[in-house]
N, C-alpha and C positions, 0 to 999 in steps of 0.2 A: 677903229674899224667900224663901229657903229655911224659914228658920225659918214664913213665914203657908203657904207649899205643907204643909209638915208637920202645921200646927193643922189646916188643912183636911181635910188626907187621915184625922186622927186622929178628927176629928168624922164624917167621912164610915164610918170603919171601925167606928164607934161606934153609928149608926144603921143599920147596916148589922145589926147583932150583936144589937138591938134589932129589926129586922125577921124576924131566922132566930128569935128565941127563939120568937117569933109561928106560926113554920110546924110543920108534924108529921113533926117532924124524927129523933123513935123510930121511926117511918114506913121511911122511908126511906136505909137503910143505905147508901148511896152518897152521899148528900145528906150524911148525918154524916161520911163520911170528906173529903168536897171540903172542908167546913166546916173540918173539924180542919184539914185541910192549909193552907187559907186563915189560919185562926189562926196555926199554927205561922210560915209563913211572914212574918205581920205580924211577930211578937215576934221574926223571926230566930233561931228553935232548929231549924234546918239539919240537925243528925245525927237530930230526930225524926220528919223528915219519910218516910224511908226504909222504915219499919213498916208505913207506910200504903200508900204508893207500890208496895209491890212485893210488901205481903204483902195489898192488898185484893183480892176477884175482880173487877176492873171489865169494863165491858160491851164487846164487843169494838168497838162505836161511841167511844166511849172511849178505845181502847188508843192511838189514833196520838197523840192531847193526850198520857195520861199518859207516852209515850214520849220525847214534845219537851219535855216536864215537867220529867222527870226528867235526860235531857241538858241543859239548859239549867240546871236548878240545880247539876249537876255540876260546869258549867264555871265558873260563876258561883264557885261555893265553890272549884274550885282553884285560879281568881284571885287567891280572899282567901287561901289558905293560901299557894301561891305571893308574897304581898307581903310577908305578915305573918311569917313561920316563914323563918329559915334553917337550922334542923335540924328535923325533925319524926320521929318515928316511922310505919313503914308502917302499922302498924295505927290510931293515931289517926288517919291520912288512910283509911285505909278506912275507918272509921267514918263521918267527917267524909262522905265521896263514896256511901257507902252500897253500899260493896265490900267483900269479902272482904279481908283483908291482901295475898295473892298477887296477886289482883288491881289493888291498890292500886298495887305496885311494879309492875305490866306495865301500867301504866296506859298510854295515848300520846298522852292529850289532849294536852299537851305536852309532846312528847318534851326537848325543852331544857332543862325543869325538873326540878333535883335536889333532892329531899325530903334 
């Protein structure tokens, strides 16, 4: 089952990519940034996502999505790093979180978790 959800979602992300190529997508710089991000996230490149997120100007209609956005991938990625990694360095989890290193270590999403 999992394995036909995936062909699906992969055909579906595929016309999808085939419908943006369509629109005038030079146009409209916000329109390129959701896209990248939407990419990014398909492929799972998690530390690239951070550039766009926090360095685009979006419209302040906008800000509360990219705010729960961005929380929300946070948590997601210190889930995985919290499974995966029983030593990690502060700075690759700030990367990873799209934090500062100092910040990284005063993180308190979950305070329970030792990097």
């Amino acid at each position: 089952m999992d394995l036909v959800v995936t062909l699906m979602a992969n055909l579906q992300f595929e016309q999808i990519a085939k419908s943006m190529d369509r629109l005038e997508l030079e146009d409209n710089p916000e329109l390129q940034a959701v896209w990248a991000l939407l990419q990014l996230l398909w492929n799972r490149k998690h530390k690239e996502i951070w550039p766009i997120l926090q360095g685009h100007p979006w419209r302040a209609e906008l800000q509360p999505l990219i705010e729960a956005l961005s929380s929300r991938c946070r948590l997601d990625t210190q889930e995985l790093v919290s499974a995966a990694y029983s030593s990690i360095s502060p700075a690759a989890v700030g990367e990873m979180l799209g934090m500062a290193e100092q910040e990284a270590l005063e993180c308190e999403l979950h305070a329970e978790e030792q990097w």
